[in-house]
N, C-alpha and C positions, 0 to 999 in steps of 0.2 A: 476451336479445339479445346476439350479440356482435359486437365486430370484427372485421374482416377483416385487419387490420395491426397489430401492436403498437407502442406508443410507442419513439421511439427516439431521440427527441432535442427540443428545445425551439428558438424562434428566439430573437434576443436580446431580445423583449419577454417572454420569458416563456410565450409561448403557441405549443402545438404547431401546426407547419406542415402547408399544404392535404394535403399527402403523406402524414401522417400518420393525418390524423380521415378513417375511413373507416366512421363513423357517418354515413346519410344522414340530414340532416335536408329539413322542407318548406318553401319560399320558398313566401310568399302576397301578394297584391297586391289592397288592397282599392280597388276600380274603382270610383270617385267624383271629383266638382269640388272647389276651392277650398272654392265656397258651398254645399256640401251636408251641412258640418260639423257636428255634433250643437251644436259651443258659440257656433255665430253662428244658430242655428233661431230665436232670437228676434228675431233684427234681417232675418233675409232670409226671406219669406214665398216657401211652395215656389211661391205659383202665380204668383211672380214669377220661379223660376229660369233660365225662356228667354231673361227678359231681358239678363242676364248673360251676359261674355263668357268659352266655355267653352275650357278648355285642357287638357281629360282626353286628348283623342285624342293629343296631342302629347307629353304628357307620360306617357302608358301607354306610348306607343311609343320613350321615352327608357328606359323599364324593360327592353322587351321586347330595346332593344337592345342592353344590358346582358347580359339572359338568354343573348342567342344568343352572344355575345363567348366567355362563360363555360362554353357547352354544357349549361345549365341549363334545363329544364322546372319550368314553378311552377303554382299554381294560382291563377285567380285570380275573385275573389268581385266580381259585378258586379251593378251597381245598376240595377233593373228601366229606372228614368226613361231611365242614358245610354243601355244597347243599346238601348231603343226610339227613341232617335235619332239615336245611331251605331252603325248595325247592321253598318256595315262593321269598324268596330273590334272585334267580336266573334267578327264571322269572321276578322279578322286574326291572332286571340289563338288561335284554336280550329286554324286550320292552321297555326301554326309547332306544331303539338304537345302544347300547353299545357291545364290543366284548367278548365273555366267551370265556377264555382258561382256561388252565388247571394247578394245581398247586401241582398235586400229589395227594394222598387219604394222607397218615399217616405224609406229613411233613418230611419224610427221606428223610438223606441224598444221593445222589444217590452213591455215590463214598463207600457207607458201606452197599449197594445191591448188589447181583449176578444180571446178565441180565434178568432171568428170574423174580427173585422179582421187579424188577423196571418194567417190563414190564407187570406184573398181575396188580401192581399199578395205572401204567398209564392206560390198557386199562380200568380199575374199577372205575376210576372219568372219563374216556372220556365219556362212556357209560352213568353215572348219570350224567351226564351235558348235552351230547346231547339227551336226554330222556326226560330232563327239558325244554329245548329250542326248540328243534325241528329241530336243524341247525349242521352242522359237525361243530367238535371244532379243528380248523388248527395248535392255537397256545399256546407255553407253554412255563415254565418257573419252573425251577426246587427249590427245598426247597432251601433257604441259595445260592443260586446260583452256588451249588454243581458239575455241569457238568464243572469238572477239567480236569487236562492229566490224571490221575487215572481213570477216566471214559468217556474219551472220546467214548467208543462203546455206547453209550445211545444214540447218535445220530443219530446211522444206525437205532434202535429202534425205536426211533420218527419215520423217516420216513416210515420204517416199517407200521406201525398203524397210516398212515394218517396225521399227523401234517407235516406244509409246514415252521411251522416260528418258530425260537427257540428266547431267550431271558433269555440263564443262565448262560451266561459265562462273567464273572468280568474281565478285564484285569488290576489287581492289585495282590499288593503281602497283603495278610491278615490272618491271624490263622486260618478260619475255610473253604476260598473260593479263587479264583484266578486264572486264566493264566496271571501271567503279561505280556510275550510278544506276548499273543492272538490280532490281528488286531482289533482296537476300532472301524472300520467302519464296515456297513452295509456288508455283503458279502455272497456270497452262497457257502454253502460248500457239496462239491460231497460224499456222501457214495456209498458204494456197493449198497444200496437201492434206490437209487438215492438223486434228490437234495434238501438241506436243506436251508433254509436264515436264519442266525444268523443274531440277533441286540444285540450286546454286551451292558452291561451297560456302561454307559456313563461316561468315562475318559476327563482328560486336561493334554496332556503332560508339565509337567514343569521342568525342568534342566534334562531334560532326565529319568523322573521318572511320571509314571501314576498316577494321583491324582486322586481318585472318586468325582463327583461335584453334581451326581443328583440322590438323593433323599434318604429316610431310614433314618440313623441316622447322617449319612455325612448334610442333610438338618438340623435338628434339631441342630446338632451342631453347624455348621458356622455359621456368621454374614449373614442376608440375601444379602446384598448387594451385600459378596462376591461371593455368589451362583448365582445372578443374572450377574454378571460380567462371572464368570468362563463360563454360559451357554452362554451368549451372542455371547461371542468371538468364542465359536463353530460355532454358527448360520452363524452370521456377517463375520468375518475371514477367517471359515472352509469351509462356506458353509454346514457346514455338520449339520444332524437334531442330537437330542437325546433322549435319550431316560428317562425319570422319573417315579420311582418307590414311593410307599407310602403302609402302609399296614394300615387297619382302626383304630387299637388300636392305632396310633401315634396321632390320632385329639383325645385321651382320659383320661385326666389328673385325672378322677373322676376312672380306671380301680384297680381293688381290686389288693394291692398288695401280691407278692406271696414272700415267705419265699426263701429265695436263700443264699447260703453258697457265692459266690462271688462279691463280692465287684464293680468288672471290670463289671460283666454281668449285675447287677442289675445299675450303670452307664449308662451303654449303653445304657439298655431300656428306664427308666423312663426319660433319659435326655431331656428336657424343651420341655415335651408334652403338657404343656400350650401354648405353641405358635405355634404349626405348623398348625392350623387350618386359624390361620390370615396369615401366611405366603403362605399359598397353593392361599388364597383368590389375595393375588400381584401376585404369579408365573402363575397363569391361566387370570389375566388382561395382563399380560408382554409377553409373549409368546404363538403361533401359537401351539395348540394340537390335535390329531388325533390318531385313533385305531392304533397299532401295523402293524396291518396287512395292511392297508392302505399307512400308511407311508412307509414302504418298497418297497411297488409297485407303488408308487409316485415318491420314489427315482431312480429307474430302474439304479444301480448301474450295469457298465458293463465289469467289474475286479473279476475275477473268484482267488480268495483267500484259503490260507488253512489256518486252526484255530492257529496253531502255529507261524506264520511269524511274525518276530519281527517288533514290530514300527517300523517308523523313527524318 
């Protein structure tokens, strides 16, 4: 893959400006509540979650209003429960242009389902999202980014029921998610069912160690600079696009806090969701974004890969 402009100058942080990086990469939005977080599952029972007051719709639509500022199409991975009960917000996302995938119904993890519950799952938000939209939903992206070596057969599933493009596998070592030595690039991976395109999330090898650089709480925690460097050097160096994730409750510093026994979890969430609304606003002037689906068929990567091949 190449560029379309060559470098030609640096801003004074060090990292080439939006004029520059004319690698596109994918914005992704993963479409969930506050309470439908993988690390509060223990203190908030799902068949509790109506109770709660929901702030997805307002807060997708602080993204959305972001994307349009920007001239940006994203794709974004939505959670069976919300479009079945804001089915307006689906169509809202579906006519500005924007890609529906899917993100599960219940938010499980896939690796603590049999095949068949993951697969009633899936086809049970594909069906309510393509019902909503009117369009086949190709591409998905699992809760917590759960499709581990433990489950790697969720893949032949996917393709099984139609989906062409994955985007749940982490090549990192982390407590709840990971293949670290999963190939970070774009690649297609052969099932019995036939062929799948994995977009890993987005690593930066450094001393021989995968660092996550884009997006979740990895954004919210780093210095933006460094985020803006770590991406750049992809674009710029690798050539290669990447891929950023954001879930709406992160642009919501005003989100009612929930009661949680850990210290670490509750960290993690709330950590300095007062900024990452300005900071989205730099990362979509700085960098080239596009659907999911797009960007992979743009990249027309022609290295036929298996999920497990260790970096270099």
């Amino acid at each position: 893959m190449q560029s379309h402009l060559a470098e030609k100058g640096r801003n004074h942080c060090g990292v080439a400006s939006r004029r520059e990086m004319r690698v596109q990469n994918a914005f992704t939005v993963d479409v969930e509540d506050y309470y439908h977080v993988t690390a509060f599952e223990k203190h908030v029972d799902r068949a509790d979650w109506g109770r709660y007051e929901s702030r997805v719709t307002a807060n997708t639509h602080r993204i959305l209003k972001l994307l349009e500022k920007h001239k940006v199409q994203a794709t974004f991975f939505v959670l069976g429960w919300v479009a079945e009960r804001f089915p307006r917000l689906v169509r809202d996302i579906a006519a500005r242009g924007h890609e529906v995938g899917a993100h599960g119904y219940w938010h499980r993890l896939v690796y603590r389902m049999s095949p068949e519950e993951f697969r009633d799952d899936l086809v049970r938000t594909r069906n309510i999202l393509e019902d909503l939209t009117g369009e086949q939903v190709r591409a998905y992206r699992a809760a917590s980014f759960s499709i581990t070596k433990q489950s790697l057969w969720a893949l032949q599933v996917l393709v099984e029921e139609g989906f062409r493009f994955d985007s749940s596998v982490f090549p990192v070592y982390h407590d709840r998610y990971g293949i670290p030595n999963a190939n970070p690039a774009i690649h297609r991976i052969d099932t019995p069912a036939g062929p799948l395109w994995e977009f890993p999330v987005s690593v930066l090898r450094i001393a021989r160690i995968n660092v996550p650089i884009a997006g979740g709480g990895y954004f919210r925690l780093y210095p933006l600079n460094l985020t803006l460097r770590f991406l750049s050097k992809l674009n710029r160096q690798q050539q290669r696009p990447f891929v950023f994730y954001v879930h709406p409750w992160e642009l919501d510093p005003e989100q009612p806090r929930l009661s949680v026994s850990s210290r670490f979890s509750r960290a993690r969430h709330y950590l300095n969701l007062g900024s990452t609304e300005k900071k989205l606003d730099v990362l979509l002037r700085r960098f080239d974004f596009g659907r999911l689906s797009d960007v992979v068929q743009a990249a027309q990567p022609n290295t036929d890969t298996v999920l497990d091949e260790p970096t270099s």
